[in-house]
C-alpha positions in Angstrom: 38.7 -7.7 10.7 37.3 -8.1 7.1 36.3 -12.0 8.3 34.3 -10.3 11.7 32.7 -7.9 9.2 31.8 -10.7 7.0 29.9 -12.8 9.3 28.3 -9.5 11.1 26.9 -9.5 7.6 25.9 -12.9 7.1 24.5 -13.1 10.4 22.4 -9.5 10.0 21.3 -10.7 6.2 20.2 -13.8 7.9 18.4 -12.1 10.9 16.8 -9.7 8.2 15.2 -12.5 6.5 13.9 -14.1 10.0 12.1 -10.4 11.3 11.0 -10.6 7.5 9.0 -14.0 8.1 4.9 -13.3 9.3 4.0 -16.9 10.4 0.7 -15.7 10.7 0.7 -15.0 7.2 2.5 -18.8 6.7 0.1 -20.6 9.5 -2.7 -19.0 7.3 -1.7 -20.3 4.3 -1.3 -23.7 5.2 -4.8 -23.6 7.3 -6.1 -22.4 3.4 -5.0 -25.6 1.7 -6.6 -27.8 4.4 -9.7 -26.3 3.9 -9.4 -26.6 0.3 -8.9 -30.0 0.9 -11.6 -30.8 3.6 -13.2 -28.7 1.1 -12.5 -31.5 -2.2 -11.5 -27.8 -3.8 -8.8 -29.1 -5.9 -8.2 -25.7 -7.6 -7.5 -23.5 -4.4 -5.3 -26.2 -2.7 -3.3 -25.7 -5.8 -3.3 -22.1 -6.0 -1.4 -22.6 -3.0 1.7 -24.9 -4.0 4.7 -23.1 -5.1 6.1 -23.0 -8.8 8.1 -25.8 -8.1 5.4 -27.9 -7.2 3.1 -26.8 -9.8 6.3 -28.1 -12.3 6.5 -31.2 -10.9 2.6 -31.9 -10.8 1.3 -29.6 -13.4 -2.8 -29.8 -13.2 -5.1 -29.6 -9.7 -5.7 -32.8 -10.7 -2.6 -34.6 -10.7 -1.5 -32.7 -7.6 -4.9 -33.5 -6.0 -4.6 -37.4 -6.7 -1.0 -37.0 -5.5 -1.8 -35.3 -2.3 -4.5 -38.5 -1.7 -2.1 -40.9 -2.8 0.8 -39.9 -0.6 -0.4 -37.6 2.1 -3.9 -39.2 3.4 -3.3 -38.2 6.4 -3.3 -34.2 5.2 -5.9 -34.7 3.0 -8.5 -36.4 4.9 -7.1 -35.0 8.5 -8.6 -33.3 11.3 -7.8 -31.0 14.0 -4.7 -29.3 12.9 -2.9 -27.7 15.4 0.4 -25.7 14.6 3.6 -26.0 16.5 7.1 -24.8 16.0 8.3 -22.9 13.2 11.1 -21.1 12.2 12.5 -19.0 9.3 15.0 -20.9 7.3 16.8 -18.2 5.0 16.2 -16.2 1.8 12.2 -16.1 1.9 11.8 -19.7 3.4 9.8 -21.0 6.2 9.2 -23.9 8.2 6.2 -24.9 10.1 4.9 -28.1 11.7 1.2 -29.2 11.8 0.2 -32.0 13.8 -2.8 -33.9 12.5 -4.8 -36.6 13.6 -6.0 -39.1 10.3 -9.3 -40.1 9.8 -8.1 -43.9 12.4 -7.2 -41.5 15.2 -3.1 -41.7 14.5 -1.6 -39.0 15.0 0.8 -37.1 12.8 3.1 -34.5 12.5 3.6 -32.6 8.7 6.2 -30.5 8.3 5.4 -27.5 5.6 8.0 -26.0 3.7 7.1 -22.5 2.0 9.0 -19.7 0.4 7.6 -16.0 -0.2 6.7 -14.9 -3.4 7.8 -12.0 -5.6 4.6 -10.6 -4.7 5.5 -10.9 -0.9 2.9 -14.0 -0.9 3.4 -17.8 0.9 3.3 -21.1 -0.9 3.8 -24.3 -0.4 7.1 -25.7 -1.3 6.9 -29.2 0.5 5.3 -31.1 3.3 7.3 -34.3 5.2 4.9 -36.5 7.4 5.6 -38.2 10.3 3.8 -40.5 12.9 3.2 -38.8 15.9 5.0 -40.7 18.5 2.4 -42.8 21.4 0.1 -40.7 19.7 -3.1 -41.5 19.2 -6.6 -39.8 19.7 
């Protein structure tokens, strides 16, 4: 009885923290930092990466060059479109973008985000991926 009760609990917790997610909210912030981007506004793409990004690269500047460097294809992209998404647990989301780049491949980024004390979104990571017989 104490195990059902258990994962009743686990499962409700769990659930709480789905109903809890606005993806509006996420799909918003995510369609901020591309703009800051198509924008060349390194400063409010970097208001939107989490502390733990802001750690690892600790300027707009440095996260800017990185975001060029390593993620073109977010950077210099066009005609996001957002697909699946799902909460993860505790505060985190998941949402996938596809993107086309600036050769007409196309790509799918997967975002990473976790709410804020404040109740606010940012960015925790982004994984790309070519787009499968893709291409525009």
């Amino acid at each position: 009885m104490k195990l059902a009760v258990s994962a009743f609990l686990v499962a409700f917790l769990a659930l709480s923290g789905a109903a809890q997610a606005d993806p509006d909210a996420v799909r918003q912030t995510i369609r901020a930092q591309l703009d800051a981007f198509k924008a060349g506004d390194a400063k409010a793409a970097y208001a939107l990466a989490a502390p733990s990004l802001k750690r690892m690269f600790p300027t707009p500047e440095r996260f800017i060059t990185m975001v060029r460097r390593g993620y073109a294809p977010v950077y210099y992209g066009r005609s996001p479109v957002f697909l699946r998404s799902h909460a993860i647990d505790d505060g985190r989301f998941a949402q996938e973008v596809g993107i086309v780049d600036q050769s007409g491949k196309a790509w799918t980024a997967l975002y990473t985000l976790a709410r804020q004390p404040d109740g606010s979104w940012r960015i925790t990571g982004c994984y790309l991926r070519e787009a499968a017989g893709q291409n525009v």
